[in-house]
N, C-alpha and C positions, 0 to 999 in steps of 0.2 A: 306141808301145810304152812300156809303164811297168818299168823294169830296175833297181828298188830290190832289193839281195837281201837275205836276211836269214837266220840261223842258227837252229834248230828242228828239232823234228819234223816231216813232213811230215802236211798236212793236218790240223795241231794236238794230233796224239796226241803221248806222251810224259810226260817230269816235267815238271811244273809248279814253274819256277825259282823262283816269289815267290807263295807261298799268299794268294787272299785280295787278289791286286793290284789296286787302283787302286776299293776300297769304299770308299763314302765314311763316315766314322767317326761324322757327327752322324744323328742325325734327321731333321734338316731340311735336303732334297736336294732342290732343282730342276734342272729336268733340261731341255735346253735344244739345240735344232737342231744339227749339225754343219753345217758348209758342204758335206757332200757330202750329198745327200740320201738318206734310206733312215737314216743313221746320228745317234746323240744323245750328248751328254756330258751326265755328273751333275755335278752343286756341290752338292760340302758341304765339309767339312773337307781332304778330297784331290776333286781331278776324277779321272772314269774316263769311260770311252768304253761306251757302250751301246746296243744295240739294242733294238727293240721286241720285246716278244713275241710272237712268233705264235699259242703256245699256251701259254694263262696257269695258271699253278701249275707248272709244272716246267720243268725246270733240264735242260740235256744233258749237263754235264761236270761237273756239282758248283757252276757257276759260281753266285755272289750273284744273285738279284732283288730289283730295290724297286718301291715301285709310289706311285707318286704322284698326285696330281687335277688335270687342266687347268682350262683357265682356263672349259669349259663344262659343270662340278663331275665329267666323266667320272672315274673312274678306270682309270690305263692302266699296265702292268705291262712292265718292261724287264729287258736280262738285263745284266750285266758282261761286259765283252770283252778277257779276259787277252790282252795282245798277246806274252806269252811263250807262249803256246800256240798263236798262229795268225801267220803270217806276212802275210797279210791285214791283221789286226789292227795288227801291226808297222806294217806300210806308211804306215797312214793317220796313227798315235801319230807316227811318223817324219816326217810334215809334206809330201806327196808329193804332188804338184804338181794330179794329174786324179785322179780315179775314174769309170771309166765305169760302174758298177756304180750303180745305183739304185733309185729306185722302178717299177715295172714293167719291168725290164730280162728278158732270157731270155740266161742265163749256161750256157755251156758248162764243166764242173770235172772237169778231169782229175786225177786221185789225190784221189780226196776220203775214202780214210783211211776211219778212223770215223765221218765229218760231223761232228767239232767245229768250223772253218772255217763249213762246207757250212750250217750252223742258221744263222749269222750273216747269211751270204749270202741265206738263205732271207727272213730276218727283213727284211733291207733291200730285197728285190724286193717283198717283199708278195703280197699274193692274186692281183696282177694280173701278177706275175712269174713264172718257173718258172728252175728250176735242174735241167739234168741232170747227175747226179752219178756220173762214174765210175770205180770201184776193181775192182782187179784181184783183189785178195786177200778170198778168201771170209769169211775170220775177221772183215777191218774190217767187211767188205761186209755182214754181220751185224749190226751194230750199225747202219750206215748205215742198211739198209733196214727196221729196226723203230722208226726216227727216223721216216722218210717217211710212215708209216703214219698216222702224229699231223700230218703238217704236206705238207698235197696240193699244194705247190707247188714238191714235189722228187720225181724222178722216179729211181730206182736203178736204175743200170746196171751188172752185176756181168760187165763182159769188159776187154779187154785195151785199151788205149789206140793203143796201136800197130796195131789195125786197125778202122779207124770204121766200113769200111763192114760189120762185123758187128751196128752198132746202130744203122744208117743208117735205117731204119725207126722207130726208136727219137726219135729224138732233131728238132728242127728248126731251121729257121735263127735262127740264134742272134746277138746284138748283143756279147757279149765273151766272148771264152774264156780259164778262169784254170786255169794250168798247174801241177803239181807234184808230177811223176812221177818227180823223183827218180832221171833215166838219163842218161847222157852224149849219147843221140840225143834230148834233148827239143826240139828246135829244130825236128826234122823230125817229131817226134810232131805237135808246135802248127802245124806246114806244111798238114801231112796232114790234119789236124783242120779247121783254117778250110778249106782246100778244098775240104773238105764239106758244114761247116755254119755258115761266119762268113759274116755280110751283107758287103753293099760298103759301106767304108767303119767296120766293125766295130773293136773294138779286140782285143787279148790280153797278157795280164799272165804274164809269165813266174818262177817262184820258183825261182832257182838256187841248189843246194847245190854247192861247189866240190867236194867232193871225191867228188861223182860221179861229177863230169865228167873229173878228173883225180887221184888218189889222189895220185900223186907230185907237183904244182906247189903250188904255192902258192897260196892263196888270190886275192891279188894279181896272179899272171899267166893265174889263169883268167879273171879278170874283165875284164883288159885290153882294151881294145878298140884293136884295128890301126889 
């Protein structure tokens, strides 16, 4: 289990704390493997964390694109990965030990919000990946599903997380499920979810906001572990 938590909007909607984070300020950016695969950092003047594009020329949140030439003269176009807007993103900028999320991985994404997250994710499985993406709220679910439209390797699921076997048809076995629904019962959402559709041996990355969980504690004694 990866139980880094981190403070955000859920599934990267919201304000954006730091306009503009982590572009690199020269011209001249190389941009260069993360150790988790699927993911890249830029150098130039500041390093930022960046994904490949899936779909080149546009942007899903406003974020920056650069686009640089490999070493076999291609050109290939990446996005910026504000880690204030994605708690995903956090995690990785945070120094966090695994990611089971990869190149061809088939990811399970509970609250995926608008897909600001969910693009990123999409980016680092690639073609040969898929992400099912599911939001309970029509409004995000909106945005979400006219993302997927541009990028076939997300699949929109507009129902309620708390009961899978409504998209059990839907969806299949899956190598990691990332969670972030944002309710005091997420622990048995992410139960009920792998039950259905995590392989053996799968992972799940859970994203706790405390004061879901507990309005009245502290931050500190929801996290606590017994």
């Amino acid at each position: 289990m990866l139980g880094n938590r981190f403070k955000g909007a859920r599934g990267g909607s919201g304000k954006p704390s730091k306009k503009g984070f982590g572009a690199p300020a020269s011209n001249k950016v190389v941009v260069v493997p993360h150790r988790f695969p699927g993911v890249y950092v830029a150098k130039g003047k500041s390093d930022a964390l960046v994904t490949r594009n899936m779909v080149v020329g546009e942007s899903i949140y406003g974020e920056k694109r650069i686009e640089v030439t490999n070493e076999d003269g291609e050109k290939v176009e990446y996005r910026m990965w504000n880690p204030f807007r994605s708690k995903l993103g956090a995690t990785i900028i945070g120094g966090v030990a695994n990611m089971p999320i990869g190149i061809g991985s088939k990811v399970l994404y509970l609250g995926a919000a608008n897909g600001t997250t969910v693009s990123h994710v999409s980016d680092m499985v690639g073609p040969t990946g898929i992400v099912y993406a599911v939001e309970f709220s029509h409004r995000s679910a909106r945005d979400l599903t006219n993302m997927a439209k541009r990028r076939p390797n997300i699949v929109p699921i507009v129902e309620d997380a708390r009961q899978p076997l409504k998209y059990r048809m839907l969806v299949g076995m899956v190598d990691i499920i990332f969670a972030d629904v944002a309710q005091p019962d997420q622990a048995r959402i992410v139960a009920m979810n792998a039950n259905h559709f995590l392989k053996p041996s799968g992972w799940y990355i859970i994203a706790i906001k405390a004061n879901c969980v507990d309005s009245t504690a502290s931050p500190e004694a929801v996290y606590r572990v017994p």
